[in-house]
KOLDRENZA-950922 format. One line per 8 residues: number of its first residue (from 1); for each residue y negated, z, x of C-alpha. Coordinates in Angstrom, 2 decimals. Each point is the difference from the previous one (the first is absolute). Layout:
NUM = Y,Z,X; ...
//
This chain:
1 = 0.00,0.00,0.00; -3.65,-1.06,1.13; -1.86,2.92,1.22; -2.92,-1.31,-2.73; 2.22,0.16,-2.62; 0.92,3.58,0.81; -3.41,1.35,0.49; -0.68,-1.58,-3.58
9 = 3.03,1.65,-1.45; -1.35,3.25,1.88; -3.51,-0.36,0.65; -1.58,2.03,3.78; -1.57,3.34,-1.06; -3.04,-1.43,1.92; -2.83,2.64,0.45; -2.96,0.34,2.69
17 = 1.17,0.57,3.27; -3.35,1.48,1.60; 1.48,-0.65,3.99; -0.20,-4.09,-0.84; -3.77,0.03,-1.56; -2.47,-1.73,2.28; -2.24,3.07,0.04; 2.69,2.12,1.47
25 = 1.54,-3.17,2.61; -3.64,-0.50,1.35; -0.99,3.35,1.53; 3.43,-0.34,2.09; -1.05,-2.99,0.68; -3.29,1.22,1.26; 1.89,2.82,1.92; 1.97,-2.23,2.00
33 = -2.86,-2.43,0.66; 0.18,-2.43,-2.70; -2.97,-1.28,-1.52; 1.96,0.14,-3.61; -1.54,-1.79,-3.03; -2.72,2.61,-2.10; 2.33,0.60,-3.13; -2.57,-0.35,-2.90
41 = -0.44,-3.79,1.77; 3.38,-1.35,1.02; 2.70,-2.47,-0.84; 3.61,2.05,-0.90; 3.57,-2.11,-0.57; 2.93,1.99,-1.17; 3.16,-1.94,-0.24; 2.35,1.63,-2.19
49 = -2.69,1.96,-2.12; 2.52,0.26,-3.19; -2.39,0.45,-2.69; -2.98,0.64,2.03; 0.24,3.95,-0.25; -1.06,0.16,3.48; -2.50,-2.83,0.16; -1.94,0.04,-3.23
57 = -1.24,3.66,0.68; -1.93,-1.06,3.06; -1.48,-3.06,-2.04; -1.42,2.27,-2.62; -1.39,2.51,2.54; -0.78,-1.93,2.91; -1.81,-3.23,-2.00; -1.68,-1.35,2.94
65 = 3.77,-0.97,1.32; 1.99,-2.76,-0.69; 4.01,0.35,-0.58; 2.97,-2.01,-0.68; 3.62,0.90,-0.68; 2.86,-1.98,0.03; 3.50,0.93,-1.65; 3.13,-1.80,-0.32
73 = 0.76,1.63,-3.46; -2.41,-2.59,-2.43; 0.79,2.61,-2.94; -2.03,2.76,2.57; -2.58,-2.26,1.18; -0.98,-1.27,-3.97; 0.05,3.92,-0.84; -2.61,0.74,2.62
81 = -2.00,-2.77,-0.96; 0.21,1.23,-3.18; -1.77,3.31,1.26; -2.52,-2.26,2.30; -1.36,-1.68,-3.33; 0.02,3.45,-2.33; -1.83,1.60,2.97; -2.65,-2.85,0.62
89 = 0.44,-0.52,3.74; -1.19,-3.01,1.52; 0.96,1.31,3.55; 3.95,-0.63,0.04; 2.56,-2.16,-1.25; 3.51,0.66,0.43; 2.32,-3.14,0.34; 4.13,-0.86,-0.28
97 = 1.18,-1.10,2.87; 2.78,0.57,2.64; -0.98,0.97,3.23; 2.07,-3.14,2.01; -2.79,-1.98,-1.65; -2.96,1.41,0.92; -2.66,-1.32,2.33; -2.94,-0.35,1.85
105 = -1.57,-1.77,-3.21; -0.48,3.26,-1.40; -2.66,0.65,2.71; -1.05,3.00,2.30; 0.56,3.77,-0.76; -0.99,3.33,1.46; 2.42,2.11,-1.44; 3.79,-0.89,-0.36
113 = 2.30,2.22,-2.06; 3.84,-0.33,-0.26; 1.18,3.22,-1.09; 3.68,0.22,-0.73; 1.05,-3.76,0.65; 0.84,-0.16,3.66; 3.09,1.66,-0.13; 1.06,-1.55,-3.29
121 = -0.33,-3.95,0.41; 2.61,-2.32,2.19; -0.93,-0.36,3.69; -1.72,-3.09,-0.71; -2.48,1.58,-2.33; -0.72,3.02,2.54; -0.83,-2.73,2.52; -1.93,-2.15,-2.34
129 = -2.06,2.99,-0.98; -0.95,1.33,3.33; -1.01,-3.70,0.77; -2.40,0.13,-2.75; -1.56,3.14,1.00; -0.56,-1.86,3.18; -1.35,-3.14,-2.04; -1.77,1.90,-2.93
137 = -1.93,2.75,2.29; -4.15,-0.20,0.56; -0.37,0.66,3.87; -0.31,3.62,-0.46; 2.67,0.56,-3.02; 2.05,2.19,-0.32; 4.10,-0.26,-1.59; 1.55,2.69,-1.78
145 = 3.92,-0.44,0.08; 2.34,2.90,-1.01; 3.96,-0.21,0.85; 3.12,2.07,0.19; 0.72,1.21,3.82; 2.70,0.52,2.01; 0.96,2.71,0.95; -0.90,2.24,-3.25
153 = 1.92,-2.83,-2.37; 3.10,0.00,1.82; 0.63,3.63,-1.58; -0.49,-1.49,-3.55; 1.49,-3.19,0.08; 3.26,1.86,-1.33; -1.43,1.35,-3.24; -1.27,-3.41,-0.79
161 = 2.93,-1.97,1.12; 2.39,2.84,-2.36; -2.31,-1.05,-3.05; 0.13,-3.88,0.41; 4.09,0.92,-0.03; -0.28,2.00,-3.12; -2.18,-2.72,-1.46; 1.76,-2.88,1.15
169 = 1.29,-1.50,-3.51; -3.83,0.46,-1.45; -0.82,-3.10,-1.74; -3.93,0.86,-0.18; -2.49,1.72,2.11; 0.09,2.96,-2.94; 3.68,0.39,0.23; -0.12,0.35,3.78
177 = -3.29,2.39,0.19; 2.48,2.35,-2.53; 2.82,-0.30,1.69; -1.81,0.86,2.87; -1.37,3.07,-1.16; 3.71,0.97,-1.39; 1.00,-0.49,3.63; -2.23,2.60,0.92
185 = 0.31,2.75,-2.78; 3.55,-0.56,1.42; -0.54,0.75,4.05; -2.84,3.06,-1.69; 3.46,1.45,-1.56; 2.85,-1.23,2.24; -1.65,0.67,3.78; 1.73,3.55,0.70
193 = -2.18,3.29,0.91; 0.16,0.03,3.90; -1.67,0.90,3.36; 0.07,-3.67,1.29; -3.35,-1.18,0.65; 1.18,-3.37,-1.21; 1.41,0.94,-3.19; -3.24,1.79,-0.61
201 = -2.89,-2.95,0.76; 2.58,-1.96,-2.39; -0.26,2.57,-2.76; -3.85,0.43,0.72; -0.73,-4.19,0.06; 1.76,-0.48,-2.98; -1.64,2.95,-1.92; -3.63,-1.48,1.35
209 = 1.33,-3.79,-1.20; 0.91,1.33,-3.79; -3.52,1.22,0.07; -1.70,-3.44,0.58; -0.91,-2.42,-2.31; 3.08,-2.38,-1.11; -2.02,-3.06,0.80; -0.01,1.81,3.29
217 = 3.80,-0.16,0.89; 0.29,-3.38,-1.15; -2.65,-1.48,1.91; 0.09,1.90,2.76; 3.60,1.18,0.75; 1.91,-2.83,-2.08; -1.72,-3.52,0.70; 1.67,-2.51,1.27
225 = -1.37,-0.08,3.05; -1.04,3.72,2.31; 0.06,-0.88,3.02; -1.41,3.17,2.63; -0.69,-0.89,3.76; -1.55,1.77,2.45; -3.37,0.17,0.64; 0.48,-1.57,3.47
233 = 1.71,-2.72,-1.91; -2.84,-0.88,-2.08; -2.50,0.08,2.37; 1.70,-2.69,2.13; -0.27,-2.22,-3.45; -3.45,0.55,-0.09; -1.19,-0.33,3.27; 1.72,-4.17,0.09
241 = -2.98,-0.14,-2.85; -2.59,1.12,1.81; -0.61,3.10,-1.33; -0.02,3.35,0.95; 0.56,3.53,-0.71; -3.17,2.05,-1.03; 1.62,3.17,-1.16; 1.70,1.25,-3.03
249 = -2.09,0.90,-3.56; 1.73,3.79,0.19; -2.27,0.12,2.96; 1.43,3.71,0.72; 3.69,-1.42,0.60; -1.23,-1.47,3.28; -0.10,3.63,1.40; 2.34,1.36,1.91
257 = -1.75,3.51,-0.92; 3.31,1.55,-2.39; 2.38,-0.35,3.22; 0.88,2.10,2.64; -1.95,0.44,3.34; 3.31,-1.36,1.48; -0.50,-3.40,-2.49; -3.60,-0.62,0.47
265 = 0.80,0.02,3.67; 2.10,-2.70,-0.06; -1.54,-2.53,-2.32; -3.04,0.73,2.50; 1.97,-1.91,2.29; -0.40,-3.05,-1.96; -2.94,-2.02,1.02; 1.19,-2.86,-3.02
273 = -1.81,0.85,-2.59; 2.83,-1.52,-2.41; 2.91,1.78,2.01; -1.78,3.25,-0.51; 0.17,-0.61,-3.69; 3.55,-1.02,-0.36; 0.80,3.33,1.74; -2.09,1.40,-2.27
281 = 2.86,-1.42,-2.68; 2.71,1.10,1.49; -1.34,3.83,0.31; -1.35,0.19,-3.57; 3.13,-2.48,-1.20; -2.67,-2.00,-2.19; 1.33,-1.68,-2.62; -3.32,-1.80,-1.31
289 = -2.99,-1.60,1.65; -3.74,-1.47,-0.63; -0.73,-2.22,2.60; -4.00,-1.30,0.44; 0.25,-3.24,1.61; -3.36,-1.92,1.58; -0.27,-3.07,1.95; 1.25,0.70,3.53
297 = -3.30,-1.27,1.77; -1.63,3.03,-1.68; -0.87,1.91,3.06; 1.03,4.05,-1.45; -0.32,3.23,1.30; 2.65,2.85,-0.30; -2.73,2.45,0.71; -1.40,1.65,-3.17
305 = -3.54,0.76,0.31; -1.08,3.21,-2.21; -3.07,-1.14,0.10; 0.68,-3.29,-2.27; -0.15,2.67,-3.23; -3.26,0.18,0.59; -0.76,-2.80,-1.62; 2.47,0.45,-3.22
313 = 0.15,2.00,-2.60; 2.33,3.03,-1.09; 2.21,1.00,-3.24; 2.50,2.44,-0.35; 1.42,2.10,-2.89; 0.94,3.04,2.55; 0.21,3.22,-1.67; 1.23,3.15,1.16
321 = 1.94,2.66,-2.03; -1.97,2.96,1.36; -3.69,1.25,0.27; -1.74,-2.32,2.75; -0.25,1.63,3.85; -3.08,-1.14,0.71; -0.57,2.41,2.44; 2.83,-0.50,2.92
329 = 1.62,-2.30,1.21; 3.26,1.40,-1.59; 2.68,-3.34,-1.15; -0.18,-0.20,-3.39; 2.19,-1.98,-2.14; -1.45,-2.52,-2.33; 2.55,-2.58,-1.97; -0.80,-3.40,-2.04
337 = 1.19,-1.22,-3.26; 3.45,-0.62,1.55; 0.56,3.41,0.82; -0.16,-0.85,4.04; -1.78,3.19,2.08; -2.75,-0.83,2.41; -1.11,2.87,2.59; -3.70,0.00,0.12
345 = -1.15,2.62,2.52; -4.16,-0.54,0.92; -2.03,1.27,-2.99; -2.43,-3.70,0.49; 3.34,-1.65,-0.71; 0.72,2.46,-3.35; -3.48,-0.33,-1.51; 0.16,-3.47,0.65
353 = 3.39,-0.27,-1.79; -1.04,2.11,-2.91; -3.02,-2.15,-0.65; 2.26,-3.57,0.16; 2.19,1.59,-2.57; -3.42,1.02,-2.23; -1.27,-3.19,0.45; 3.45,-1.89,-0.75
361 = 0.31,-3.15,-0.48; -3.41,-0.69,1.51; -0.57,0.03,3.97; -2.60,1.64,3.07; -1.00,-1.70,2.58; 0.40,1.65,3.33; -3.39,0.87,0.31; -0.25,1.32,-3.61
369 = 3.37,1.69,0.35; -1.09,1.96,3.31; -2.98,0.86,-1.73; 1.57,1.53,-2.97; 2.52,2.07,1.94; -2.35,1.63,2.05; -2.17,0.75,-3.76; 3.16,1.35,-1.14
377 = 0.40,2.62,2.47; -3.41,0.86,0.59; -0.06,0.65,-3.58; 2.63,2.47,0.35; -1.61,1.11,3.58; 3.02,-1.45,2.00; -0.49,0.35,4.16; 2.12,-3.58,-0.05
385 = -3.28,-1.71,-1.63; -1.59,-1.41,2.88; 3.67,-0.65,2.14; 0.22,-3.58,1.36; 0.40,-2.60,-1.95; 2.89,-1.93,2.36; 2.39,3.09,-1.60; -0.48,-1.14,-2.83
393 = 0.15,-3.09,0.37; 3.45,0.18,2.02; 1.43,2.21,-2.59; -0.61,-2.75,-2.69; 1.41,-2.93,1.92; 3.24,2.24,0.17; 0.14,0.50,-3.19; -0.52,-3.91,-0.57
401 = 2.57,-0.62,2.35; 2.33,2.19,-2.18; -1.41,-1.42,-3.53; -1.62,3.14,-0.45; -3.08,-1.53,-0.87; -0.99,-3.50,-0.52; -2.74,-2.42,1.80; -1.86,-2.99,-1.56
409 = -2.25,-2.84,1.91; -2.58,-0.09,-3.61; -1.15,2.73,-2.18; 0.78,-0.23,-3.64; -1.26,2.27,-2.69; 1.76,1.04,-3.30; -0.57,2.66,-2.78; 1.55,3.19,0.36
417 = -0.07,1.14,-3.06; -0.63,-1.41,-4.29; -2.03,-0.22,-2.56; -0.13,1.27,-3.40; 1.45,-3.07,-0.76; 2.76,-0.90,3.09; 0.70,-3.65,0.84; 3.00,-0.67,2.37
425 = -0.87,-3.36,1.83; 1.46,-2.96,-1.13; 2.99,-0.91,2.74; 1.07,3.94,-1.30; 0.10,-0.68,-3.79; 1.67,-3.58,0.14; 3.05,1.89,2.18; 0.10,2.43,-2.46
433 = 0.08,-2.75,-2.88; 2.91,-1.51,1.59; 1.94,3.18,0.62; -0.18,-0.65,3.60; 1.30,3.16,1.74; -2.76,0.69,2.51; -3.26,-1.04,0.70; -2.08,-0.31,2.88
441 = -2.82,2.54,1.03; -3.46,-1.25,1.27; 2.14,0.88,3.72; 2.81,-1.74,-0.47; 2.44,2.24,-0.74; 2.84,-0.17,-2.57; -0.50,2.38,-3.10; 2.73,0.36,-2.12
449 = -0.90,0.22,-4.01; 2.16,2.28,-1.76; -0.04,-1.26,-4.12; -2.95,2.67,-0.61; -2.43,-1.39,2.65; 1.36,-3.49,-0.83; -0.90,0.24,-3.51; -3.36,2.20,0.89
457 = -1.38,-2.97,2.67; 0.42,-2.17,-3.33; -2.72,2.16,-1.82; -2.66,0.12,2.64; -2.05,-2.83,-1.15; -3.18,1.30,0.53; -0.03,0.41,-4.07; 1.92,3.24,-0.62
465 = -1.13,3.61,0.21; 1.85,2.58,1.49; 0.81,1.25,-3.29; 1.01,-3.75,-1.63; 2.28,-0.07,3.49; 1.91,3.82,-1.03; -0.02,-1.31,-3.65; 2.07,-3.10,1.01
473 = 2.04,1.26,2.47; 0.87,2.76,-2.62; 0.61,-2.83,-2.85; 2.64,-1.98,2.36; 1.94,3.11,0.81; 0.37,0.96,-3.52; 0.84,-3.50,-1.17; 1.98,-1.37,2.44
481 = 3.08,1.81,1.13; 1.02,-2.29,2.60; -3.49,0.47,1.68; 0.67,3.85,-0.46; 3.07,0.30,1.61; -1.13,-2.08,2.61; -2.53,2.08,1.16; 1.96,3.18,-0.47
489 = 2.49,-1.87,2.41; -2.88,-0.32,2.86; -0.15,3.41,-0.13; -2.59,1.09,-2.56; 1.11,3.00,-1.87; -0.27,0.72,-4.11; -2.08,2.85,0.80; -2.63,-2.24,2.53
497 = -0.20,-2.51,-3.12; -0.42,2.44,-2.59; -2.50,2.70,2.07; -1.60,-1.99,3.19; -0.20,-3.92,-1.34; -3.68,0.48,1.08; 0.20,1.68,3.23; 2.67,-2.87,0.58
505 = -1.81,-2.40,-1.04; -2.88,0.97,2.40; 1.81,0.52,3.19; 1.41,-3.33,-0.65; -3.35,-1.43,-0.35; -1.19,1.35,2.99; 2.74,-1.20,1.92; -0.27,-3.17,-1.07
513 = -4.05,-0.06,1.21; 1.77,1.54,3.55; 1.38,-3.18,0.10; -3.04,-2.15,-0.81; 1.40,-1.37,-3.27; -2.95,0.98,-1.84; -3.07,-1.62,-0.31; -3.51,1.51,-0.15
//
């Protein structure tokens, strides 16, 4: 079976994968000495797009861009021209097409994304597609190309290899996504309690693969074609096109910084900067990269100058747990919307961190963001007030580095809060509309709509009262059981509908404007 047939039979969850937006690729572009393409004035191509889940965001936000997506499925690429039209945008089109035919007709780009074909197509189609990254890029573009590594995938090529045996008499891509799944509930029950390390990442993978999305599995773990290679392996593909390697879009995975003393001394041995990195693979055991590709007469620089964030500007959602120490220079935990822990330990770095998060989703420059730290703790009569600035400074890049914080090239502004009368923006309420199960914030970043905020997004028009939005909400639950029950699955009790719908209601509101959904 054609793999278009079987993404139309079981269509990509595609959502917003913030590591692939231009305004994330170009300040590591920037870092390693690439003068990267602004992103509110740029050409993007993604090949593979799906239904444009990815794409479309950055056309509504970023207007000043231009974007085109191709897919091989014509049933995805009509649905997201679909969206295109209802949305109005004039900036992207999104075409059918296989990659094998693609060309240098469809003219110069500065971004390239290929997230999760690479490893998925024939070898003619991987080599066809790095070619065009060579053909399709501006002089200082930059490709985004995710694949399965070696040698992290060698550990779960069995589990996928046992579910294309259970499935093997499937006669559609349904049948063999179920079978699949029965093939796992199966190794959850049947792999015996025991101290083998083995035995126990099988039990663990398995339990972390019934958690994913079907579409997941049978994309991912069950196409056709998955075909991992090392990193050393791919590298020596791209280099016959004349491109090279700028770094990876998890910038933080090019650190040796989590291994031993005993490790970091002996990748320091390595003077190739792509040896280093496939050692890198083999300690860590990576199963999964995002390699940034440029042209290789791009003259970079592995040396990351601090100093380049001087020119950006900062977000971050950091919060700590605990009253603030702004006082010492005590570590202090602070964790993001994930749940990952940052230690923050100079009190400039904490008030600065607090006032990203108070800010969120809108931005400081450096000079603004200096200058309202030190406020901060003179305000609270802090010795650390007047302490140089290059702490700081180097305490933020490390906590870029680790995705503690995030860094743009252009500031953007956005309301942080509603009106008597809330109005979600329009790329928000046409998701919503089409029971799409995330959206994308004003940064990017997936949000996933459980049926209450799915329905709510629906009623912020810019028309309805608070009280009009309770009244509805209120109406559907009452009327409509399957919309009850729904919501009482996602976790919403009896009690929270019957005694906090308001209070609900509110935080979800808020969070929604945290995300820049809202419009003033």
């Amino acid at each position: 079976m054609s793999t278009s047939l079987e993404y139309d039979a079981v269509p990509y969850e595609d959502c917003p994968f913030t590591e692939a937006h231009p305004d994330y690729l170009s300040v590591i572009g920037r870092l390693f000495g690439l003068a990267a393409a602004p992103p509110d004035n740029c050409r993007v191509l993604e090949l593979g797009c799906a239904n444009g889940g990815n794409l479309i965001p950055m056309a509504y936000y970023w207007p000043g861009s231009t974007y085109v997506g191709v897919d091989l499925s014509e049933k995805q690429a009509a649905e997201g021209m679909r969206l295109i039209r209802e949305l109005e945008l004039e900036n992207i089109t999104i075409i059918q097409n296989d990659i094998l035919a693609l060309d240098a007709s469809l003219g110069k780009f500065d971004y390239i994304i290929a997230h999760g074909i690479y490893s998925w197509v024939p070898a003619d189609v991987q080599e066809h597609l790095v070619g065009l990254c060579r053909q399709l890029l501006s002089p200082n573009g930059i490709a985004y190309i995710s694949y399965n590594t070696l040698p992290g995938w060698r550990l779960r090529l069995p589990i996928r290899e046992m579910m294309l045996y259970h499935s093997r008499h499937a006669t559609s891509p349904q049948e063999k996504l179920d079978q699949s799944i029965v093939m796992l509930h199966m190794l959850a029950k049947g792999i015996p309690e025991s101290s083998s390390l083995s035995e126990k990442w099988l039990k663990k993978e398995v339990t972390n693969l019934l958690s994913r999305s079907p579409n997941y599995l049978l994309h991912d773990y069950l196409a056709q074609n998955n075909s991992p290679v090392y990193f050393h392996e791919f590298m020596e593909r791209v280099a016959k096109h004349q491109l090279q390697y700028l770094g990876d879009a998890d910038l933080y995975t090019m650190l040796g910084s989590a291994l031993s003393k005993e490790a970091e001394a002996e990748l320091d041995k390595f003077d190739d900067f792509i040896e280093y990195e496939q050692y890198l693979d083999f300690f860590y055991v990576r199963y999964f990269r995002t390699s940034l590709l440029c042209h290789d007469r791009v003259e970079l620089t592995r040396d990351l100058e601090v100093d380049k964030l001087r020119d950006w500007y900062f977000y971050s959602q950091l919060k700590s747990r605990d009253e603030i120490d702004l006082y010492s220079t005590e570590l202090q935990v602070f964790v993001d919307q994930s749940g990952a822990s940052f230690d923050i330990s100079h009190p400039l770095t904490k008030a600065a961190v607090v006032d990203l998060a108070y800010i969120y989703p809108n931005s400081r420059s450096w000079p603004d963001l200096l200058q309202r730290a030190r406020t901060i703790l003179e305000e609270v009569e802090s010795t650390y007030a007047d302490a140089n600035a290059n702490e700081l400074l180097s305490e933020l890049f490390n906590l870029y580095l680790s995705q503690g914080l995030r860094l743009s090239t252009v500031k953007r502004t956005f309301a942080d809060n509603y009106a008597g009368k809330p109005r979600a923006n329009k790329l928000a309420r046409v998701y919503a509309r089409h029971s799409k199960c995330c959206v994308a914030s004003a940064h990017h970043a997936s949000l996933r709509l459980d049926p209450m905020e799915q329905y709510l997004l629906g009623l912020l028009n810019g028309e309805n009262t608070f009280g009009a939005i309770q009244q509805a909400i209120e109406h559907k639950l009452e009327h409509d059981r399957e919309f009850h029950q729904r919501v009482i699955n996602q976790g919403i009790s009896e009690s929270m509908i019957n005694n906090a719908l308001q209070s609900t209601i509110e935080q979800t509101l808020y969070h929604f404007a945290g995300h820049g959904l809202l419009e003033p």
